[in-house]
N, C-alpha and C positions, 0 to 999 in steps of 0.2 A: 504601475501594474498593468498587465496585459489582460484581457477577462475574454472567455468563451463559455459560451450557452451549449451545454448538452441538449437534444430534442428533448421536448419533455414526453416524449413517447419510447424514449431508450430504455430500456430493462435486462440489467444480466442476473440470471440462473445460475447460482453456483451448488450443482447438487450432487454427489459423486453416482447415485441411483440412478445409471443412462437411460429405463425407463419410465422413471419419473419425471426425470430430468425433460424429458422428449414430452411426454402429458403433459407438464408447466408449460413448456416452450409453448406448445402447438398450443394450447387453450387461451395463452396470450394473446400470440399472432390472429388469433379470431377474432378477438375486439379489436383487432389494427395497432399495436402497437411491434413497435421493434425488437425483436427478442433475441438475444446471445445466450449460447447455453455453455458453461464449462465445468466438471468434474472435480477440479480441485483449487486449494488457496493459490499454488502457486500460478496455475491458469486467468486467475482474476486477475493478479495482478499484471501479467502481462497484456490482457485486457486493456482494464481503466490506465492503464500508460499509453496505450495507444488515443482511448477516446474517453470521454465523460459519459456519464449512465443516471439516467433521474431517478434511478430504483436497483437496490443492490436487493437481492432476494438471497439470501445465506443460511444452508443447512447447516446446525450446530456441529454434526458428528462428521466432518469431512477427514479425508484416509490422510494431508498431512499438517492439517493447524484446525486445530477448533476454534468453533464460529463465534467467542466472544471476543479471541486475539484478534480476529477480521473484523469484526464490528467495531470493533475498539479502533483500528487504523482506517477504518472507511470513515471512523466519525472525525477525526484528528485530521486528516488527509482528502478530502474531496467532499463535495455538497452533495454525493447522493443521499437518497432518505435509505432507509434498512427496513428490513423486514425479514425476520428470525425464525427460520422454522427449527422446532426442536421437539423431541420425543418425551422429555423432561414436564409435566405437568405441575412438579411443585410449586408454592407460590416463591419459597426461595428461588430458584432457578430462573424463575420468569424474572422476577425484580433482578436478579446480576445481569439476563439481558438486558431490559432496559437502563441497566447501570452503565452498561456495558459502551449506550448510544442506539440501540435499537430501537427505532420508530412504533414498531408494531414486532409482539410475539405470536407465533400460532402455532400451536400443536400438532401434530404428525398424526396420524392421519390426516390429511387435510383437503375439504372438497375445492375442486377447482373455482366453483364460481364465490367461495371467499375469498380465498384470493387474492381472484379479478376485483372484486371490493373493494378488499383492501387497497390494492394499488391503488385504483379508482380515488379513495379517500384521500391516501399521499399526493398523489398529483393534482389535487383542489388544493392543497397545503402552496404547492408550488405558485397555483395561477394566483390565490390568493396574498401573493408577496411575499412570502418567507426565503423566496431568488432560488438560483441554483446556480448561478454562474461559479466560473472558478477561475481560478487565478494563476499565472503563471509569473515567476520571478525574473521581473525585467532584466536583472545582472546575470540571467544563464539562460542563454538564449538556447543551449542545447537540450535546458531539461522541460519533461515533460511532465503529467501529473504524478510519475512514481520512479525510483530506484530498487531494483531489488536484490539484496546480500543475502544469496545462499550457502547457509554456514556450515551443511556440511561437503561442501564440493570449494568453497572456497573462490565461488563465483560470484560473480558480481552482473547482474542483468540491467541495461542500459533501458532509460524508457522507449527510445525504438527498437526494441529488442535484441539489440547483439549482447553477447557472452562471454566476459572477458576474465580470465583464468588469471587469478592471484597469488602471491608469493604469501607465504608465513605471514610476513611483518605486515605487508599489503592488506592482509583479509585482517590481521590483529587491528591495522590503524582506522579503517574502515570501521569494523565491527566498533569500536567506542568512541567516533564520530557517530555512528547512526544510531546506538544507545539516545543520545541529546540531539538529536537535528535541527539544524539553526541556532544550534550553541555553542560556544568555545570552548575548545576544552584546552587548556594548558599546555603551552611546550615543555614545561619541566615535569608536568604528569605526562606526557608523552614517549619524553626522554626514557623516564623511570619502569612507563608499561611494554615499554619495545624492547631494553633492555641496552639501551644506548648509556655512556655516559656522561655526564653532565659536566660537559666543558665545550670548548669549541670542534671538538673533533666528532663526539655527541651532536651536536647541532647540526654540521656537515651533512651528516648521516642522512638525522632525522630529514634536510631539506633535500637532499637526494632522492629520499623512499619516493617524499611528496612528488618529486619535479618528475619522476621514471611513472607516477602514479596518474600521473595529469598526462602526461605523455600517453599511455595508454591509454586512458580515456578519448580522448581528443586530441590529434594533432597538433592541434592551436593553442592548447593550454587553455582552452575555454572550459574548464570546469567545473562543479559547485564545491569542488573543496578550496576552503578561502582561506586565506591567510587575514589573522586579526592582528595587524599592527605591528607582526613581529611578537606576539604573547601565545599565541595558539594558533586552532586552526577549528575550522564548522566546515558543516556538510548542510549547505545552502536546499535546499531541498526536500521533500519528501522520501522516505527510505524505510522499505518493510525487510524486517528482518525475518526470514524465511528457513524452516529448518523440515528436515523430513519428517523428525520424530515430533509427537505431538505436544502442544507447548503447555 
């Protein structure tokens, strides 16, 4: 495994209120620390592919994924710590963020210098050894900390950002590869969800979609979609699945 250290003064903002969003920021940057501001789920995530973050700050109510589906994959997918703002005061609501992976909840209205606190608190967690390094998958050297399959354009967003537009079957084989990521899912359940069938002409197919689908990806065929033995195939990788409508 390869490992890199996020600053432990990195922090991103994900708040869709620009100015809120701009108050969090700037009230950060005051105490010295690094501050990234972005509006929405899909924003982060092209974010944290680019770089790692010691502190994920995530409003619950954002305009296209609610903040427990991001919590949930910031917890699953990267070492930063979370912290959950939400308008939601119940004591249920609170407990499913923290179910959720949420380090810290805090209620909306929220003064600035809690907060800074809080963060404060999270980042003693870090010096105090709980790590933050991250990890990158020595067998794919092109990938970064994230994938992201946007389902309803059918797109597929690379961790350094490029945009690569998908056929039917392409966005269908993807979408139940990133379902399981890092798991194999069966050539003959494969055959059966694409609509190929199950004989050698079926398999053909299916190893064509793959080969035209690596091909796009990478030139080189360097990509995390793996071939397991000849039984199936995984999506080596980290992969958020991203939709407009709210999940």
């Amino acid at each position: 495994m390869y490992h890199f250290t996020p600053s432990v003064r990195k922090i991103i903002v994900v708040e869709d209120d620009i100015d809120f969003r701009d108050t969090l920021v700037h009230h950060l940057q005051l105490q010295h620390y690094e501050v990234a501001g972005v509006g929405s789920a899909l924003g982060l995530y092209k974010m944290i592919a680019r770089e790692p973050f010691a502190v994920a700050i995530v409003d619950f109510t954002l305009p296209d994924q609610d903040g427990f589906v991001i919590t949930k994959y910031l917890r699953i997918n990267t070492d930063s710590r979370i912290i959950l703002l939400t308008t939601r005061s119940s004591v249920e609501e609170m407990i499913d963020g923290y179910n959720a992976g949420a380090d810290i909840c805090l209620v909306k209205p929220i003064d600035c210098r809690e907060l800074a606190a809080a963060v404060c608190n999270i980042l003693q967690r870090f010096d105090d050894g709980h790590g933050c390094s991250c990890s990158v998958n020595k067998d794919a050297p092109l990938i970064g900390s994230s994938w992201v399959l946007v389902l309803d354009e059918w797109l597929l967003i690379t961790p350094d950002g490029r945009k690569l537009y998908l056929t039917s079957k392409e966005h269908l084989f993807l979408n139940r590869l990133a379902e399981a990521p890092q798991s194999i899912v069966s050539r003959a359940f494969l055959l059966n969800y694409l609509g190929y069938e199950q004989n050698d002409c079926g398999n053909r197919s299916l190893e064509s979609l793959v080969y035209r689908l690596r091909k796009k990806i990478s030139p080189t065929l360097d990509t995390p979609i793996k071939t397991a033995n000849g039984s199936g195939y995984s999506f080596a990788s980290s992969i958020a699945l991203y939709s407009e409508s709210k999940v």
